[in-house]
C-alpha positions in Angstrom: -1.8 32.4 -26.3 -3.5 29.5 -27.1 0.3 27.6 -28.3 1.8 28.9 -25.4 -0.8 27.3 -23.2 -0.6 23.6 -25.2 3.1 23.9 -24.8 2.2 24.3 -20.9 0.0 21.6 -21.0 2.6 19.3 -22.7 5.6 20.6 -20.1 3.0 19.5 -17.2 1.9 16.0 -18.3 5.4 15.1 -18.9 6.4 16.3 -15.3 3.6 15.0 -13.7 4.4 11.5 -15.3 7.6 11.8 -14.0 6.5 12.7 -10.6 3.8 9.3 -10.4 7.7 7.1 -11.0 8.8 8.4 -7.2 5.8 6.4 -6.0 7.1 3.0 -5.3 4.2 1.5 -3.7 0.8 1.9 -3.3 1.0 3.3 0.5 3.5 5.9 -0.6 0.4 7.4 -2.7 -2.1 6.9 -0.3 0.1 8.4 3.0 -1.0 11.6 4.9 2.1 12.7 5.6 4.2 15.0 3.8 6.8 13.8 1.6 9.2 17.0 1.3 11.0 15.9 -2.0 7.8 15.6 -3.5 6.3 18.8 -2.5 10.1 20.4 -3.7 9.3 18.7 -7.0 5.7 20.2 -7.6 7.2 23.8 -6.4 9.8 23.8 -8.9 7.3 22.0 -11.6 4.8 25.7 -10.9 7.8 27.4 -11.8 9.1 25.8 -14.7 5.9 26.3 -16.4 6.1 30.1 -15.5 9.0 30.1 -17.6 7.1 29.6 -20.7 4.0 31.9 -20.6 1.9 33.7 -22.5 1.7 37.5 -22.2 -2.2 38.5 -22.1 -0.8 42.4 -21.2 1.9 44.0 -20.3 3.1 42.8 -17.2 0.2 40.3 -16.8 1.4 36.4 -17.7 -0.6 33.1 -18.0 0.5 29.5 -18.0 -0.7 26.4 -15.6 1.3 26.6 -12.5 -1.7 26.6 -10.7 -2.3 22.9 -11.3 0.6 21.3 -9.5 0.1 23.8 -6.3 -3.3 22.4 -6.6 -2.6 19.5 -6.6 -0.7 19.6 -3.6 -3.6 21.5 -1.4 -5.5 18.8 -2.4 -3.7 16.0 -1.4 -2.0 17.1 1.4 -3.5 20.3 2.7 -3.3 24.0 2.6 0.1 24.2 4.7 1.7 22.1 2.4 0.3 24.2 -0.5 1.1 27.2 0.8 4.9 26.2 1.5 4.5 25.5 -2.4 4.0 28.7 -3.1 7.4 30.2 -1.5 9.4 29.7 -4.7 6.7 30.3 -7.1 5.8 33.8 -5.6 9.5 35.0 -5.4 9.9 34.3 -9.0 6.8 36.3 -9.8 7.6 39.1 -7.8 11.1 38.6 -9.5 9.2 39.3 -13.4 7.0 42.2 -11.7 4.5 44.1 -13.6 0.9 45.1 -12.9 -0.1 41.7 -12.3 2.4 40.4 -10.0 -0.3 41.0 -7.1 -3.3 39.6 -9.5 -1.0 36.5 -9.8 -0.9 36.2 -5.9 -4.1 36.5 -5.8 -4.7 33.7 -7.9 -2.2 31.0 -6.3 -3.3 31.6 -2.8 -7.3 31.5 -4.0 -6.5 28.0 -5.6 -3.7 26.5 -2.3 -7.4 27.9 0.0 -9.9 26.3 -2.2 -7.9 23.2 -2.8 -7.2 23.4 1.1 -11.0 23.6 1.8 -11.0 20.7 0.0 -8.8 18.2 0.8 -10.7 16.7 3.9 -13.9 15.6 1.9 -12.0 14.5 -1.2 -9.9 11.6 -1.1 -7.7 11.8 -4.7 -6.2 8.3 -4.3 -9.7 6.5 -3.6 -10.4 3.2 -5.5 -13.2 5.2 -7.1 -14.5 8.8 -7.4 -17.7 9.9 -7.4 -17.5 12.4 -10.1 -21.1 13.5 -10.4 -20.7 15.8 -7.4 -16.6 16.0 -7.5 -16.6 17.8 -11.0 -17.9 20.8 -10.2 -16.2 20.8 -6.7 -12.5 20.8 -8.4 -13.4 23.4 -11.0 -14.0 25.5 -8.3 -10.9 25.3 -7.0 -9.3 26.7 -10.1 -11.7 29.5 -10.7 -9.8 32.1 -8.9 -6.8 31.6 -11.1 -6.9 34.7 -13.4 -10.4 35.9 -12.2 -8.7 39.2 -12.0 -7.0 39.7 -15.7 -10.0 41.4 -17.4 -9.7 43.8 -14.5 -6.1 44.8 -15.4 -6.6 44.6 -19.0 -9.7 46.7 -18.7 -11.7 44.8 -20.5 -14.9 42.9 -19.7 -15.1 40.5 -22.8 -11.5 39.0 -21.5 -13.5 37.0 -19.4 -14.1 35.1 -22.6 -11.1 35.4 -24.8 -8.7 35.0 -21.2 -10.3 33.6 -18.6 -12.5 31.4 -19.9 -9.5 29.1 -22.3 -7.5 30.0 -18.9 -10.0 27.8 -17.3 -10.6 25.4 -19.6 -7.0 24.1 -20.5 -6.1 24.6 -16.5 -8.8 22.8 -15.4 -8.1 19.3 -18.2 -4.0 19.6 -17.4 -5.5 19.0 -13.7 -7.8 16.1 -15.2 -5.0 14.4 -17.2 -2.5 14.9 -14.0 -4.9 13.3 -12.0 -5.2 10.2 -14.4 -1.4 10.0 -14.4 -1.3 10.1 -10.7 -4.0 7.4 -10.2 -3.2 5.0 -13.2 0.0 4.9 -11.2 -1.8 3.6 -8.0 -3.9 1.7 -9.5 -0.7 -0.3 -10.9 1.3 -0.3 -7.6 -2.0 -1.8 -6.0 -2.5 -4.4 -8.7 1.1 -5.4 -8.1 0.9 -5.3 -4.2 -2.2 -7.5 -5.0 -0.6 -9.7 -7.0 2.5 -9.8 -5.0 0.3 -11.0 -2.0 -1.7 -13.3 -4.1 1.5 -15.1 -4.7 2.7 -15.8 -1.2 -0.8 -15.9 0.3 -2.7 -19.4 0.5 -6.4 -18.5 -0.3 -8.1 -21.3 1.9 -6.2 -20.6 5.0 -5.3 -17.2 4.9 -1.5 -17.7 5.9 1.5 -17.4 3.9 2.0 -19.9 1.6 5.4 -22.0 0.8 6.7 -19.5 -0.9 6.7 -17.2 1.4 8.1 -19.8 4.2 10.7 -20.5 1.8 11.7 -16.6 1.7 11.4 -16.4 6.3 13.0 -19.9 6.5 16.5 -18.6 5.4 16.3 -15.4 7.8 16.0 -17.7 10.8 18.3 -17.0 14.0 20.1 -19.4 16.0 17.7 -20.0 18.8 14.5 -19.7 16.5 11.9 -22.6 16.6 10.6 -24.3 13.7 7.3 -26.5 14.2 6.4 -28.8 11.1 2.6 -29.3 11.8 0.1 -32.2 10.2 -3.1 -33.1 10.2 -4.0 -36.8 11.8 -5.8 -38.4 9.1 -6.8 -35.6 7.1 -7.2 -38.3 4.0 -9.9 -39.7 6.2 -11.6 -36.4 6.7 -12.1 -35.8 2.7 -13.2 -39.4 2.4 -15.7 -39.0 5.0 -17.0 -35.4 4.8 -16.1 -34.4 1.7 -13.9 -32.0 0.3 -15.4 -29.0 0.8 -15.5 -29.7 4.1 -11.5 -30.5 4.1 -10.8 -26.8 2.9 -13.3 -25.6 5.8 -10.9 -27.3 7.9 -7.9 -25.8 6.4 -9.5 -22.3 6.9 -10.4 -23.0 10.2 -7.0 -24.4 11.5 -5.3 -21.4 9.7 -7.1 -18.7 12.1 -6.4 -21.3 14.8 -2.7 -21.6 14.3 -2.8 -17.9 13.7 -4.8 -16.8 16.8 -2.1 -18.7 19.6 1.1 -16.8 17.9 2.8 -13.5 19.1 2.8 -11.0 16.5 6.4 -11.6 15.6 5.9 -15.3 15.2 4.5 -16.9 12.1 2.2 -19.9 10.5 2.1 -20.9 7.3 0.5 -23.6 5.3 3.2 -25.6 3.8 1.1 -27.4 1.6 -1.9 -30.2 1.4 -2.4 -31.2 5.1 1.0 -29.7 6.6 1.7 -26.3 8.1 5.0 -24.7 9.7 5.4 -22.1 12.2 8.6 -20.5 12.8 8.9 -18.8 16.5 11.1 -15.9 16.5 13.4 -15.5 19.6 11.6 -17.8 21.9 14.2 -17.5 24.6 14.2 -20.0 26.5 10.7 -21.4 26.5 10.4 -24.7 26.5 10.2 -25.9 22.7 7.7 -28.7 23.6 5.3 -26.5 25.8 5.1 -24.2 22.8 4.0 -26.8 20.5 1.8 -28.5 23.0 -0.1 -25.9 23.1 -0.8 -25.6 19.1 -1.7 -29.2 19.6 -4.2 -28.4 22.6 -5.4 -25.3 20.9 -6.6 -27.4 17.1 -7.5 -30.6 19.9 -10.0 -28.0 22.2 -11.4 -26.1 19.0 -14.4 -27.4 17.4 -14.6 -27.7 13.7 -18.1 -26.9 12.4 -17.2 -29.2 9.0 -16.6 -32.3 11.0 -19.6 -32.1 13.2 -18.8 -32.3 16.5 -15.8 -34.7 15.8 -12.4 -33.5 17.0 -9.5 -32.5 14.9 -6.2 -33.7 16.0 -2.6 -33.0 14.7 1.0 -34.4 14.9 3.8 -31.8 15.3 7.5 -31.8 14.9 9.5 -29.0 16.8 13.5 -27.8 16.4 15.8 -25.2 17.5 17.9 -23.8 14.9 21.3 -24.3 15.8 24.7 -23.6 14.2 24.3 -25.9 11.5 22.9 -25.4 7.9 19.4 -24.3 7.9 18.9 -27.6 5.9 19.9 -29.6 8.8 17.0 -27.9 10.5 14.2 -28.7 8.5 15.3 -32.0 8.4 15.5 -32.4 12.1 12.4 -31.0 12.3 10.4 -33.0 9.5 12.4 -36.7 11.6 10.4 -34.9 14.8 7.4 -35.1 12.8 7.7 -38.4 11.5 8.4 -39.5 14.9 5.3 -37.7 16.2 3.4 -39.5 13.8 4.7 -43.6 13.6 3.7 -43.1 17.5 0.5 -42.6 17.4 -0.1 -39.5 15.8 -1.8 -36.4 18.0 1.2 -36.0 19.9 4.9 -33.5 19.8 8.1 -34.9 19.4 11.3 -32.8 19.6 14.6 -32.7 17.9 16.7 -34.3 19.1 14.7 -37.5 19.8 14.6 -39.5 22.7 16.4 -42.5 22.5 15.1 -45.6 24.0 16.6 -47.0 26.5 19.0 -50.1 26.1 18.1 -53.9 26.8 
């Protein structure tokens, strides 16, 4: 029995390690809904180790299908649990014998319990507090073969049966459950990571690499504003550098807060940001970065004491030609903005003056 049972244990880590590789992402662990193929692949993992048990008496099988129905209930609820146990139920009643309706028994006792359960504990949670959830998961495994020394007629099966029953059951689920959440922890470590790397820290916006990624996805129509800070040089002479990156963060949530949700800031790098607008229609590209300029101009930086913080901004429309041609026109907007007196918008194309 006890072989038979090690062989189950080894059939359900393997399985279970293949069934943490359909999670792609953090969120896909941590949704509520149910994912179908998924709960497919834990029915058919229940009976796949039925198909290697050990005979306690005749007619009345163990093995550790209750672990992956359990782990379903637990996840995602009783409904999903009990759907679950469609396929592994017909293929018991399939085998028959005296403990076909022990067996049932068993799998619905552990898809309740687990059920009762899955509200209050949270499986993919950062942490666990295992002091009081220990107890709370053996307990949903404690109807599984409650009823053997029953059919076997005899009491002391509760220790040679039950109890290794129990045991093994209950540290497949424990290993399965450290399969499951190494697995999260990774996809969240790379999500983290992943975000890290296009994420500037001292302004909160996307960083250059991630404007480098958005740049090539803009539409013809789309507005790019090329954004700099008048005499930021100044400001870090003056106040000191600390008090330059509690500009930076502050102009980040600035820039952010006077965007639609579609559109997007980003800190290009040092003193410059960009903001692409997506499908402006046909606002006026100059009123849309008049108001950035009014919005930093009106706020008042707690680093520079009072003093007000004022920017220079270059603004294009992507037309047909290369997106390089863009930036460019954008960045001569800029520079234009700037050599006339800085705290002002220019737009591509420039304004010629006029002839003598």
């Amino acid at each position: 029995m006890l072989l038979t049972l090690i062989i189950n244990f080894c059939l359900l880590t393997t399985m279970m390690y293949l069934l943490s590789l359909t999670y792609k992402s953090a969120e896909d662990i941590t949704a509520t809904a149910i994912h179908v193929p998924r709960l497919l692949l834990l029915a058919v993992m229940a009976v796949v180790l039925m198909l290697y048990p050990a005979e306690v008496a005749p007619g009345v099988i163990i093995d550790m299908r209750a672990v992956p129905i359990a782990y379903l209930a637990l996840r995602k609820g009783v409904w999903a649990g009990l759907l679950a146990l469609i396929p592994l139920l017909l293929y018991r009643f399939h085998l028959g014998g005296v403990g076909t309706w022990s067996a049932v028994f068993s799998a619905v006792g552990v898809v309740l319990l687990g059920g009762l359960l899955h509200r209050s504990v949270d499986l993919s949670a950062p942490r666990l507090d295992w002091r009081s959830l220990w107890w709370r998961l053996l307990l949903v495994f404690m109807p599984n073969g409650i009823l053997i020394p029953v059919l076997r007629g005899d009491p002391a099966a509760l220790l040679t049966v039950y109890l290794p029953l129990l045991v093994v059951t209950y540290a497949g689920f424990l290993v399965s459950l450290g399969i499951q959440r190494n697995r999260y922890r990774l996809l969240s470590l790379i999500a983290t990571y992943e975000q890290q790397a296009h994420q500037d820290a001292l302004s909160d916006l996307p960083n250059r690499r991630q404007f480098d990624l958005d740049f090539v996805r803009m539409d013809v129509g789309d507005l790019l504003c090329l954004v700099d800070i008048d005499h930021f040089k100044k400001i870090n002479d003056t106040y000191g550098h600390a008090a330059g990156d509690e500009v930076l963060t502050q102009l980040g949530g600035v820039l952010k807060g006077r965007l639609r949700s579609h559109d997007q800031a980003y800190r290009y790098g040092g003193e410059e940001f960009a903001v692409i607008f997506r499908s402006p229609g046909n606002a006026a590209p100059e009123l849309l970065a008049e108001r950035l300029r009014q919005a930093v101009e009106h706020t008042s930086f707690t680093a520079l004491a009072g003093h007000p913080l004022t920017v220079s901004i270059g603004v294009t429309r992507r037309g047909a030609a290369p997106l390089d041609t863009c930036f460019l026109e954008a960045d001569q907007a800029l520079y234009a903005a700037k050599t006339a007196g800085r705290n002002q918008v220019r737009v591509w194309p420039l304004e010629q003056p006029p002839e003598a």
